[in-house]
SERO-4910 file (N, C-alpha, C, O; in steps of 0.05 Angstrom, whole numbers):
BEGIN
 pado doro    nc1    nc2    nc3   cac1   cac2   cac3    cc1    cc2    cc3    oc1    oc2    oc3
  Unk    A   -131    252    161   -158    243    153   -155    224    129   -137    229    113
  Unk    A   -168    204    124   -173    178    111   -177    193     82   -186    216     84
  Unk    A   -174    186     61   -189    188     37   -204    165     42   -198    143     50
  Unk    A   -231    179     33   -255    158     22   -252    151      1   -242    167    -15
  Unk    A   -261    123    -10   -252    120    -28   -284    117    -41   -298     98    -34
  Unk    A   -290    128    -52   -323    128    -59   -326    113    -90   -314    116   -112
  Unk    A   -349     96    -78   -354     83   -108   -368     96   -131   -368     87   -154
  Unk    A   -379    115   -122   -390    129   -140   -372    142   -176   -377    139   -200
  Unk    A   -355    154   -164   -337    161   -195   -333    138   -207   -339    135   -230
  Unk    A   -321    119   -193   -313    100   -212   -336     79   -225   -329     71   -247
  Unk    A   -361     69   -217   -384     58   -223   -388     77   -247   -386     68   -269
  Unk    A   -393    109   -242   -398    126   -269   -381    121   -292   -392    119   -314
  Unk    A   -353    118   -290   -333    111   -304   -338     87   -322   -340     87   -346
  Unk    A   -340     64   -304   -347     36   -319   -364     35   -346   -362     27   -370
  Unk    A   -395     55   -318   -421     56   -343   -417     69   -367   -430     62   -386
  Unk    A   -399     90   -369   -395    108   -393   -389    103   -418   -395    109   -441
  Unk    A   -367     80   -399   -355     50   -429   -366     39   -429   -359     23   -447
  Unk    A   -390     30   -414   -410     12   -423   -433     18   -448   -439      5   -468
  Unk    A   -440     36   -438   -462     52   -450   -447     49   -488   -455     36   -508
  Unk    A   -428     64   -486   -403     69   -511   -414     33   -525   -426     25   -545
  Unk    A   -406     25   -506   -403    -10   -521   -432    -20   -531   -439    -30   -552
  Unk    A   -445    -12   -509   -477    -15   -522   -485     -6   -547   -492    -20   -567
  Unk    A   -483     19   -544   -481     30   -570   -483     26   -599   -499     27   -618
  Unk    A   -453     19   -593   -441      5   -612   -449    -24   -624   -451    -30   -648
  Unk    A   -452    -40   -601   -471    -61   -609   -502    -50   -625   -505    -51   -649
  Unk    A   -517    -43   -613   -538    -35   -627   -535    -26   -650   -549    -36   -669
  Unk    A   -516     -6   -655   -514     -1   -682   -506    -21   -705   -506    -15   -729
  Unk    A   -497    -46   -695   -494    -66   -710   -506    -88   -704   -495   -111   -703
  Unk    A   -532    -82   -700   -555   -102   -703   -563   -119   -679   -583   -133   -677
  Unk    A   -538   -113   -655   -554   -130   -620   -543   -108   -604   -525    -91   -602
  Unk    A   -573   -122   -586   -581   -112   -565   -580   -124   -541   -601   -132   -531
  Unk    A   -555   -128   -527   -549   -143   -495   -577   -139   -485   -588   -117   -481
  Unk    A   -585   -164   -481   -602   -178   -455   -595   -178   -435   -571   -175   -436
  Unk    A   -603   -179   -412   -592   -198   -386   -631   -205   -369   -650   -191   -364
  Unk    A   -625   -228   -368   -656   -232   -368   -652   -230   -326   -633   -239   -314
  Unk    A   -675   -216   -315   -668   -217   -280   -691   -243   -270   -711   -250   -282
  Unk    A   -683   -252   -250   -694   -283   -245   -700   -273   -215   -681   -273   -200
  Unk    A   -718   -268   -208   -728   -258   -181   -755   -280   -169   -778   -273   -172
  Unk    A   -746   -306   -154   -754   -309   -139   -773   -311   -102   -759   -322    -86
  Unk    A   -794   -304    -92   -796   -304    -70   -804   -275    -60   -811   -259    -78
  Unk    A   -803   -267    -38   -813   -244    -26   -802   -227    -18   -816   -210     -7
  Unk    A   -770   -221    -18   -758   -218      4   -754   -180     -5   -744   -171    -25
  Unk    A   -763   -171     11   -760   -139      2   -738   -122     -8   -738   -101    -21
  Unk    A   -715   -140      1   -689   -125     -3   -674   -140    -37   -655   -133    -51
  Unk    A   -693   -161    -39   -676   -169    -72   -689   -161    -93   -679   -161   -115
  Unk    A   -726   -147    -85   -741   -137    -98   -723   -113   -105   -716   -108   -128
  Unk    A   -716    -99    -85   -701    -72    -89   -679    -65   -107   -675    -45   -121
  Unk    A   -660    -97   -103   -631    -98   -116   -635    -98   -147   -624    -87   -166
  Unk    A   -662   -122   -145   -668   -128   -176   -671   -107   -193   -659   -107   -214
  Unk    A   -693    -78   -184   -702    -59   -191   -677    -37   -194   -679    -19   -211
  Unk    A   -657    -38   -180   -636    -23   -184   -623    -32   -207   -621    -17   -227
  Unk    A   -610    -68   -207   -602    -73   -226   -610    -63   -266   -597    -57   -286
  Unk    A   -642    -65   -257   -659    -69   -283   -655    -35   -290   -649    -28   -313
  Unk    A   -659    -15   -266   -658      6   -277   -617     19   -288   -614     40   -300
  Unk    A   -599      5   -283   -580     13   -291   -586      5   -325   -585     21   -344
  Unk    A   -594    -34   -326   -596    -35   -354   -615    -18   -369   -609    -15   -393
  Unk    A   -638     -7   -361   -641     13   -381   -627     36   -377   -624     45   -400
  Unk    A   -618     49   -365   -601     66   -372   -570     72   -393   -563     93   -404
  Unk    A   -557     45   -392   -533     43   -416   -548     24   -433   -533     12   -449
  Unk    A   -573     16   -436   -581     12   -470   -583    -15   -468   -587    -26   -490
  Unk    A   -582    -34   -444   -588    -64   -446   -613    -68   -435   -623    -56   -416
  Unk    A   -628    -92   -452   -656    -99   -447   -653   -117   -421   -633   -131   -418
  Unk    A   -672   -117   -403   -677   -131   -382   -701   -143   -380   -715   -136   -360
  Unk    A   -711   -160   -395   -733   -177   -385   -732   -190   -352   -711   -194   -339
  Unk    A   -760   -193   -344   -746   -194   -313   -774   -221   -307   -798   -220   -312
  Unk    A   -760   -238   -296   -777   -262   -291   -783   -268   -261   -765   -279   -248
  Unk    A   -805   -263   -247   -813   -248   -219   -832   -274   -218   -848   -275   -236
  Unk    A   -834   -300   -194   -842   -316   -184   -845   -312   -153   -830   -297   -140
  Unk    A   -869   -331   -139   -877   -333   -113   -856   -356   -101   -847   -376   -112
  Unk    A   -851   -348    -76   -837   -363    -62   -845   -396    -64   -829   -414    -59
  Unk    A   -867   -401    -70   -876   -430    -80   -870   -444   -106   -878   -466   -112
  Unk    A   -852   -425   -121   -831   -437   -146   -811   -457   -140   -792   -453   -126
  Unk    A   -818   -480   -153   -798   -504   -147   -776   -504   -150   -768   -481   -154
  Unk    A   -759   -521   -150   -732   -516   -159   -728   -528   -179   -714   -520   -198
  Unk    A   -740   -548   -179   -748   -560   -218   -757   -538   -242   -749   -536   -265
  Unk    A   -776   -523   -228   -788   -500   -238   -766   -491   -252   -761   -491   -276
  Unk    A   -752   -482   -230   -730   -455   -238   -710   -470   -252   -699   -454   -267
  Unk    A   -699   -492   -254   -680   -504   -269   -689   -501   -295   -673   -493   -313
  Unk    A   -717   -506   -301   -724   -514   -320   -722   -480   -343   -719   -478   -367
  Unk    A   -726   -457   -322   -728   -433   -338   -701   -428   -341   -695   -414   -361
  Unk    A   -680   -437   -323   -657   -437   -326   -659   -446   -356   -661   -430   -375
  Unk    A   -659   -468   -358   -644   -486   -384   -666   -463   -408   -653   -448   -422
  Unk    A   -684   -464   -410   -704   -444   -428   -687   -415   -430   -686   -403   -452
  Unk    A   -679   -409   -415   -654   -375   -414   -628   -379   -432   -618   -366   -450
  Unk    A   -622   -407   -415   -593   -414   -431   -601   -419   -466   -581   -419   -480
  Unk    A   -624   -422   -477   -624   -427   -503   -640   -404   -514   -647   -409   -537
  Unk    A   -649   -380   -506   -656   -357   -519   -633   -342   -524   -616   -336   -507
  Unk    A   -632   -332   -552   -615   -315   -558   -611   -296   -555   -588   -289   -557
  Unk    A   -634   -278   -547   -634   -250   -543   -626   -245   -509   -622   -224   -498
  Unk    A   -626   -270   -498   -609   -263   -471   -586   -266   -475   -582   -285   -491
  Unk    A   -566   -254   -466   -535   -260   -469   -521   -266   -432   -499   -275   -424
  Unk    A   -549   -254   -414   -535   -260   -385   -556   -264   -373   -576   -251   -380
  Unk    A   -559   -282   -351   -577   -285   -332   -568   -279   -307   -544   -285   -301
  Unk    A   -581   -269   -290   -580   -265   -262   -608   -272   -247   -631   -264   -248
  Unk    A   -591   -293   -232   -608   -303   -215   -616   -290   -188   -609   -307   -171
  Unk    A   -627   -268   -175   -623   -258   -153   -622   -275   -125   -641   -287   -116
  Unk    A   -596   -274   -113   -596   -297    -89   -607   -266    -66   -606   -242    -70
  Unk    A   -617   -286    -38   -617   -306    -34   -641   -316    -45   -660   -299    -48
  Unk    A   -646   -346    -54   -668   -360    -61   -684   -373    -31   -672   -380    -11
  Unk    A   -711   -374    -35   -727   -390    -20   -719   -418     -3   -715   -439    -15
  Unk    A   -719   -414     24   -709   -447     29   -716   -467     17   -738   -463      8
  Unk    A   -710   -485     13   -716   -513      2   -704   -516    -29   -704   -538    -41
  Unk    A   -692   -488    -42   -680   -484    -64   -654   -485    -64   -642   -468    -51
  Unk    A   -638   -505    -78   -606   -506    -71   -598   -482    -95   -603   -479   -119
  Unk    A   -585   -471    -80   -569   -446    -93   -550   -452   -117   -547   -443   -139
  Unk    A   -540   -468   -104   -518   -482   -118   -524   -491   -147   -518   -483   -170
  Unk    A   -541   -514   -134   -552   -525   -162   -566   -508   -179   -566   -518   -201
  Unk    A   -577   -489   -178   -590   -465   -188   -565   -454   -207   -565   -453   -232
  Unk    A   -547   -446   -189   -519   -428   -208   -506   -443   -227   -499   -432   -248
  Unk    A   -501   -470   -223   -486   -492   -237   -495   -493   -260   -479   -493   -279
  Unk    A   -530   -493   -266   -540   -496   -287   -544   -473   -307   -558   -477   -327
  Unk    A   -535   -453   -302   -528   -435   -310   -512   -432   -343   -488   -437   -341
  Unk    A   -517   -428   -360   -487   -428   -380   -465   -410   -378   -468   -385   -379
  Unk    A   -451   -417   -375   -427   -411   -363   -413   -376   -388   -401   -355   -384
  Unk    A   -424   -387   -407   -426   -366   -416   -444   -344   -417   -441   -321   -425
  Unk    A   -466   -356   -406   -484   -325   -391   -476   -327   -359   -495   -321   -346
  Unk    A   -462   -331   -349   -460   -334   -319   -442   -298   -306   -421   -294   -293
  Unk    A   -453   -286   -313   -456   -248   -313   -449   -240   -281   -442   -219   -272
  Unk    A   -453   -267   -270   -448   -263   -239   -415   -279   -231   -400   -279   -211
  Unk    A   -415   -288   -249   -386   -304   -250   -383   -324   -226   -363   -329   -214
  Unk    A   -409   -336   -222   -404   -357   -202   -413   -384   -218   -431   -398   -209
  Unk    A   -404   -388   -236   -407   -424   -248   -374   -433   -234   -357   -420   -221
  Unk    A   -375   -448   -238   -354   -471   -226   -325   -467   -257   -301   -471   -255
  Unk    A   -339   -461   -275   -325   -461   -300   -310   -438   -301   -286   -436   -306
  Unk    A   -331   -414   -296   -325   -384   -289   -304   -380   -267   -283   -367   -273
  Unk    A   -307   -388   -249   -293   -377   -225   -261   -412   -228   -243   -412   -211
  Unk    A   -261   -428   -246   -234   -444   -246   -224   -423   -261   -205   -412   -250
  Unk    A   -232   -411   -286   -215   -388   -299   -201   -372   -291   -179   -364   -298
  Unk    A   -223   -364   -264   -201   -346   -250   -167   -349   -237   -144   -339   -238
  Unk    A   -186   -372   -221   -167   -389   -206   -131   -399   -233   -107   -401   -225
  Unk    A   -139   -403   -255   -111   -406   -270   -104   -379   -277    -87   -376   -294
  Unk    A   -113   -364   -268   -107   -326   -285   -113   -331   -310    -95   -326   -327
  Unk    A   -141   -344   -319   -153   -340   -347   -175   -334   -341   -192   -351   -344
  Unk    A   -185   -304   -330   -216   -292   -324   -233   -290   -350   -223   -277   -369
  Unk    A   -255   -300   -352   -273   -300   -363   -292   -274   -356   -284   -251   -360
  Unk    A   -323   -282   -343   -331   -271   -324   -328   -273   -296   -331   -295   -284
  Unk    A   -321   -243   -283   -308   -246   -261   -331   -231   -242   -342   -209   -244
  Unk    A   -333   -248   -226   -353   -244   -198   -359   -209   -189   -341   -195   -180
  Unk    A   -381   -200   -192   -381   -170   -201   -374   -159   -177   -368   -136   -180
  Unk    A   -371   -167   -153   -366   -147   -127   -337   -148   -123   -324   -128   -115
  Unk    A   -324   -173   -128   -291   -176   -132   -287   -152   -150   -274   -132   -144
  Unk    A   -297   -157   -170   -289   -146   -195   -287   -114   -188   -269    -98   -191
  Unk    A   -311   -111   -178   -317    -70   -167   -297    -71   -145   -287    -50   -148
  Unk    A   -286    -82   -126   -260    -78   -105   -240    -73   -133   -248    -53   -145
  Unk    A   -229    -80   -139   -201    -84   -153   -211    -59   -169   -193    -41   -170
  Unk    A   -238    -50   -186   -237    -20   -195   -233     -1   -183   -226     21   -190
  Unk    A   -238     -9   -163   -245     20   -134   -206     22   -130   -193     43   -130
  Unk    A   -194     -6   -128   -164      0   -122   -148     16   -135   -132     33   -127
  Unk    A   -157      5   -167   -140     15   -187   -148     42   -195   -133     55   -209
  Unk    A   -178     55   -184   -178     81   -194   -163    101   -172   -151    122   -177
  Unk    A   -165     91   -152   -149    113   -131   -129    104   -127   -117    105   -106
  Unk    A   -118     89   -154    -81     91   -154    -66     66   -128    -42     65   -124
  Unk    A    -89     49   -112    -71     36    -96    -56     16   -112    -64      5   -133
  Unk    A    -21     12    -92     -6    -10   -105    -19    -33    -94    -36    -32    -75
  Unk    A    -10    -54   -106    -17    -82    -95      8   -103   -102      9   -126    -93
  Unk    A     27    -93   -116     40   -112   -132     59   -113    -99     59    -92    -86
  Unk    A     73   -137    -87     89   -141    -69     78   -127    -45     95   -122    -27
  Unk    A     51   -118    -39     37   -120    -17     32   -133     -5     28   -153    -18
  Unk    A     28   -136     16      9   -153     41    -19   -148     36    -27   -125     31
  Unk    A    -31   -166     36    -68   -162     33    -77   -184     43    -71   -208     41
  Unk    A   -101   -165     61   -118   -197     76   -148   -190     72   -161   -169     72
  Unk    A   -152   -214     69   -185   -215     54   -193   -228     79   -182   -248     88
  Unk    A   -212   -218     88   -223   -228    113   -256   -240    106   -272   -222    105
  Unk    A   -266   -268    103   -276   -275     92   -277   -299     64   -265   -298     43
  Unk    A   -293   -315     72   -274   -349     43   -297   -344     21   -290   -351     -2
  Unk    A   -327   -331     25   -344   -337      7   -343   -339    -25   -334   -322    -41
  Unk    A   -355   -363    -32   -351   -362    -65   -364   -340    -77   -369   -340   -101
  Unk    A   -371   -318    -61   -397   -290    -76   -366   -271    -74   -362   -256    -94
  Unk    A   -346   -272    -54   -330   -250    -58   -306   -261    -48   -287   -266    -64
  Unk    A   -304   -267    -16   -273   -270     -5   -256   -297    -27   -231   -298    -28
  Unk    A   -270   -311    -39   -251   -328    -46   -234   -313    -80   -209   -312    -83
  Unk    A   -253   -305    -98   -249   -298   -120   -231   -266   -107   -206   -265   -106
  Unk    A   -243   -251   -101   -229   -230   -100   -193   -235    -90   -175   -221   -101
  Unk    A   -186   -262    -63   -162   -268    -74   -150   -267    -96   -130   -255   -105
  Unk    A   -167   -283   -104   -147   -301   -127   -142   -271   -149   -123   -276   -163
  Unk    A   -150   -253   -152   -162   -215   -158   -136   -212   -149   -119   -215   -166
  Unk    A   -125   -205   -121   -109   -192   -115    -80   -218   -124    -61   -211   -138
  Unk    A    -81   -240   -115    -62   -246   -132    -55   -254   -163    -33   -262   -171
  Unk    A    -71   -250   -174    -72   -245   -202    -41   -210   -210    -22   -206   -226
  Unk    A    -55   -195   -189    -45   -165   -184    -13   -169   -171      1   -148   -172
  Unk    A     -2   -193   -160     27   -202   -149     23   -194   -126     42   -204   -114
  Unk    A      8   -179   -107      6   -186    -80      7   -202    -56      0   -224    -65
  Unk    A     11   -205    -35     13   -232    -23    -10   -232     -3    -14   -217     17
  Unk    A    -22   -248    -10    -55   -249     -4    -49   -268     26    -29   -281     28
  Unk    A    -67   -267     46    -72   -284     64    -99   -279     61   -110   -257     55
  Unk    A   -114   -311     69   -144   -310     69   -150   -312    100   -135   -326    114
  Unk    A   -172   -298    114   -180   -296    142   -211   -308    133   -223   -310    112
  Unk    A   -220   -316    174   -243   -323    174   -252   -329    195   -238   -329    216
  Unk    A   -278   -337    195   -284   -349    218   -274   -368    247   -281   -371    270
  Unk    A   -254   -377    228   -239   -395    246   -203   -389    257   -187   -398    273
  Unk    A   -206   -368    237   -179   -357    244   -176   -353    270   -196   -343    281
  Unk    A   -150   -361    287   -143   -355    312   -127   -323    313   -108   -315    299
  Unk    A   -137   -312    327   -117   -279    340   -131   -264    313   -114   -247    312
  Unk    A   -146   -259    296   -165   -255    276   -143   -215    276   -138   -206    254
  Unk    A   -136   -199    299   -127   -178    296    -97   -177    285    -85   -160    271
  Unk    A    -85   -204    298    -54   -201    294    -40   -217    258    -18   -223    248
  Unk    A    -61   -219    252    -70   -224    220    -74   -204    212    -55   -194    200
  Unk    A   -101   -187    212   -104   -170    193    -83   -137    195    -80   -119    178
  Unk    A    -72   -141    223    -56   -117    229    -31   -124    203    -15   -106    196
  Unk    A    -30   -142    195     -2   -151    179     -9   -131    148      9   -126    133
  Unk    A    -42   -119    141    -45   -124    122    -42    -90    110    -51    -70    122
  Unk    A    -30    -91     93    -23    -61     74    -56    -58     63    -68    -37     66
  Unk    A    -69    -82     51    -97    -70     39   -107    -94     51    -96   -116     51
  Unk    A   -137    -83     66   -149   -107     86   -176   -108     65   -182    -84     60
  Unk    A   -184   -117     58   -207   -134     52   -228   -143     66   -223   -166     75
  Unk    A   -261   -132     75   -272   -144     97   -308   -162     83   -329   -154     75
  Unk    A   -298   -185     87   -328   -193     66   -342   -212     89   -342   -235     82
  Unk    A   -355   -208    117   -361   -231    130   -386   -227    144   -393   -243    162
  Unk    A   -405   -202    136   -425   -199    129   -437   -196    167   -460   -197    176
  Unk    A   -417   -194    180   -422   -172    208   -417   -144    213   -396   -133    207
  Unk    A   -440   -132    226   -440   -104    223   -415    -92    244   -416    -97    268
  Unk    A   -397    -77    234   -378    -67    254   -355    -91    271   -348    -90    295
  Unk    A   -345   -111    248   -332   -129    269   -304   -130    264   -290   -149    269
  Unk    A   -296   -103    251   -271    -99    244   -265    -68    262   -279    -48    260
  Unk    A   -246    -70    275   -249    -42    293   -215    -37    309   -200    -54    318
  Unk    A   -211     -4    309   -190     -2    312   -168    -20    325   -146     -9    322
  Unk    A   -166    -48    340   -140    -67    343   -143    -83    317   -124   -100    315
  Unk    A   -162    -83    296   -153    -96    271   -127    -84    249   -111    -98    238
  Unk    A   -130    -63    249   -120    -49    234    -82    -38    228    -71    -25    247
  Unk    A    -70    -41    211    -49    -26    218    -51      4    200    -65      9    180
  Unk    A    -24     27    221    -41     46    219    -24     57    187      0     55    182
  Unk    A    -47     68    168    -32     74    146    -44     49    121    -37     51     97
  Unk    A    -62     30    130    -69     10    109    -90     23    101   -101     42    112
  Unk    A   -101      9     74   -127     26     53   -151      1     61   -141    -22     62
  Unk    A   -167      1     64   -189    -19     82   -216    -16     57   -230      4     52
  Unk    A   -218    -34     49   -243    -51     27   -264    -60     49   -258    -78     65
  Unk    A   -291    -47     49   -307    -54     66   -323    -60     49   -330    -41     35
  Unk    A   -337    -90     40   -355   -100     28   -382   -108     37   -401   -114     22
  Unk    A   -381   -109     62   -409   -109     80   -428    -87     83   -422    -64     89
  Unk    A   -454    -96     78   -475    -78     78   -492    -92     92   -505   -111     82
  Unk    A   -496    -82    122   -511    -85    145   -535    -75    159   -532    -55    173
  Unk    A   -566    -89    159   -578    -64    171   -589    -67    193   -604    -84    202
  Unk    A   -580    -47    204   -575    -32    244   -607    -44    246   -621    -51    227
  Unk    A   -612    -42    275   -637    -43    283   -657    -23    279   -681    -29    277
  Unk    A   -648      6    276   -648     27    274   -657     37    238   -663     58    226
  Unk    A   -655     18    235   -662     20    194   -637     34    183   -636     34    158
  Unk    A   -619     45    195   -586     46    182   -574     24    178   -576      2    189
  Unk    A   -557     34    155   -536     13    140   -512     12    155   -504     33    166
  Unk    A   -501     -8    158   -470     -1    166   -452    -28    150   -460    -49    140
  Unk    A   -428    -17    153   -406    -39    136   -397    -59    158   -399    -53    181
  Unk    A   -388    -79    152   -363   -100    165   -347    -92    181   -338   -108    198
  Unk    A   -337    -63    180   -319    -55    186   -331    -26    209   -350    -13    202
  Unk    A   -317    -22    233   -327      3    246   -309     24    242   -287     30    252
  Unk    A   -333     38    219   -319     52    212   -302     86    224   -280     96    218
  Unk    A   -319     92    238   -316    119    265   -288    107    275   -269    123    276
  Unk    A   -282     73    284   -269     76    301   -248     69    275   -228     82    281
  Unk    A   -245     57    254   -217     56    235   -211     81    219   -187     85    214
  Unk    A   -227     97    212   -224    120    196   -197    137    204   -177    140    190
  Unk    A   -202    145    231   -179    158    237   -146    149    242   -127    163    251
  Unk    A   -148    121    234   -117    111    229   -107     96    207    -86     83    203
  Unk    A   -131    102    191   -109     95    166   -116    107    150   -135    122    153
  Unk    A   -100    103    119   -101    127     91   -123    126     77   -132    147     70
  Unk    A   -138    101     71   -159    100     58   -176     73     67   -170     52     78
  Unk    A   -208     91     52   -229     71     71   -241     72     49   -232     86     31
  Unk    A   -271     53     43   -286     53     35   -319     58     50   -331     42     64
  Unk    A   -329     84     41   -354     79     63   -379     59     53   -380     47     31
  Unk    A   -397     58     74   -419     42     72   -445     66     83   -447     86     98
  Unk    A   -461     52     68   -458     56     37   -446     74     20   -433     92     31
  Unk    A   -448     74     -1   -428     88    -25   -402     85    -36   -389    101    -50
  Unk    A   -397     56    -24   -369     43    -28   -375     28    -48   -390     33    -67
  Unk    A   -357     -1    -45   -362    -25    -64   -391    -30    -84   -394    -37   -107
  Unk    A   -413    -20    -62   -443    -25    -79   -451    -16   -107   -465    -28   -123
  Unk    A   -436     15   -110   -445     29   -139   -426      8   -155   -437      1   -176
  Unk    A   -403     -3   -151   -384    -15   -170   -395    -40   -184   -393    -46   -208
  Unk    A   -412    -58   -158   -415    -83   -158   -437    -81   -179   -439   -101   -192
  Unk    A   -460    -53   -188   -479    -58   -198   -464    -46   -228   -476    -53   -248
  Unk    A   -451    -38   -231   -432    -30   -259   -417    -42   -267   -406    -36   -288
  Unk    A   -409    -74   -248   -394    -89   -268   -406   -108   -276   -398   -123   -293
  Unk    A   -436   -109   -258   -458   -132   -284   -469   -120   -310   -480   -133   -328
  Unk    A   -464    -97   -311   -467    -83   -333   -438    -87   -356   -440    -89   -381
  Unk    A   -415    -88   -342   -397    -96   -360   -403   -121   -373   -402   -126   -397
  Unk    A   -410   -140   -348   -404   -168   -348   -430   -182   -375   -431   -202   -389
  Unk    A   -445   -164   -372   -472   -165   -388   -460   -159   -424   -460   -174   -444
  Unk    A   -453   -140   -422   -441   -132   -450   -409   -147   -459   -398   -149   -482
  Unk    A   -403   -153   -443   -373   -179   -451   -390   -196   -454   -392   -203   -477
  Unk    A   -408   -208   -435   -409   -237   -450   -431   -235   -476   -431   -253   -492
  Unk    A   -452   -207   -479   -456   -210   -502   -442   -208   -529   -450   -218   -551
  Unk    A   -418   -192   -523   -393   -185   -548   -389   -219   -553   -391   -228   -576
  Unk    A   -386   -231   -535   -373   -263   -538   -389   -281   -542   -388   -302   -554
  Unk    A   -400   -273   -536   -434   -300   -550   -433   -289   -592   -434   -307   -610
  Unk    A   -433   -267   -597   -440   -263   -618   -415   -251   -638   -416   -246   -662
  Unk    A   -395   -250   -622   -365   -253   -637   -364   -222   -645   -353   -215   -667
  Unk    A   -372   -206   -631   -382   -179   -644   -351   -167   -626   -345   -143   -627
***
């Protein structure tokens, strides 16, 4: 039987030293911000936002939360952008994707200060990574590599395949595992024989945001499997990237869906929130 590898202990773990660091800040005069930027209608970022906002009150960071109609320009939002980047009492912004069509994402994140960029997707943020000088590091990469290191997996002179290129996870979380001396192969869409790839891999990695498209001929038997996909069934169930009924029973460790990667990903914007306020204020 598989160990699960559950995000739950370790997300608690994170917040505990967070909370500690908050603390600590407060008692010397600041109070981490992270201001939430919620654009549009969409039911499920209403949800994420409200989770996010309720972790920051819980370890002691203020969350002002800036909630617009899908008829917010993108001038608009640049413009509160640049107004965020020069308030002090924010130290992080998060922009909740996805944004409204006609809104370039991109240009949204770019304008970002790179020192509030809590999501670690500025261009500035994520080159850091890329030389092994992490700044802020992309919070769902960031929660894989906690989830590895708390249940003791090696990585150093492993095989690892990240299945998936996105700048939100598959690309950064590489550059994560080889930071760690692993030997990373990146998979994707376009990959040919997509099974006789990831069968190569000691720790598989799945970020490509289809429900169940990883399934027992992916796998080799005895690898630890990172399921970062959160999928919902027709049926109003969640399911991961990965199928999990049919991988569970051949290899050592899994991550489920939900209760995997998700608790991590929302505990390292809480880190990422209190680093870049320690670094904005030299504290």
């Amino acid at each position: 039987m598989a160990t699960r590898l559950e995000g739950k202990p370790v997300a608690e773990q994170i917040l505990r030293d967070v909370t500690a660091e908050t603390a600590r800040l407060r008692a010397a005069g600041v109070t981490p911000g992270l201001a939430a930027v919620l654009v549009g209608d969409d039911p499920a970022s209403k949800v994420y936002v409200a989770k996010k906002r309720q972790a920051c009150r819980d370890v002691g960071i203020e969350a002002p939360e800036y909630v617009f109609p899908a008829g917010f320009s993108e001038s608009q939002l640049l413009s509160l952008v640049r107004d965020l980047n020069e308030t002090k009492t924010v130290h992080g912004i998060l922009v909740q994707l996805p944004l409204p069509k006609g809104v370039d994402e991109r240009r949204i994140l770019d304008a970002i200060d790179p020192a509030k960029d809590v999501d670690g997707l500025h261009p500035e943020n994520l080159g850091h990574l890329l030389i092994g000088d992490p700044h802020l590091i992309p919070c769902t990469p960031a929660g894989v590599l906690a989830i590895l290191d708390h249940y003791g997996v090696e990585l150093s002179g492993r095989v690892a395949v990240v299945v998936g290129r996105s700048r939100l996870v598959g690309k950064p979380v590489a550059q994560l595992l080889i930071g760690r001396d692993a030997t990373v192969v990146t998979a994707h869409s376009r990959t040919r024989d997509l099974p006789s790839i990831t069968r190569q891999a000691d720790v598989l990695v799945v970020a490509i945001g289809r429900a169940r498209q990883i399934g027992a001929p992916h796998v080799q038997p005895g690898a630890t499997v990172i399921d970062v996909g959160v999928n919902r069934l027709p049926d109003g169930k969640l399911a991961g990237d990965v199928d999990f009924a049919a991988v569970e029973p051949l290899v050592s460790a899994i991550t489920p869906v939900p209760g995997g990667v998700g608790p991590t990903t929302v505990a390292m914007l809480m880190r990422n929130t209190v680093a870049a306020c320690r670094r904005q204020v030299g504290a």
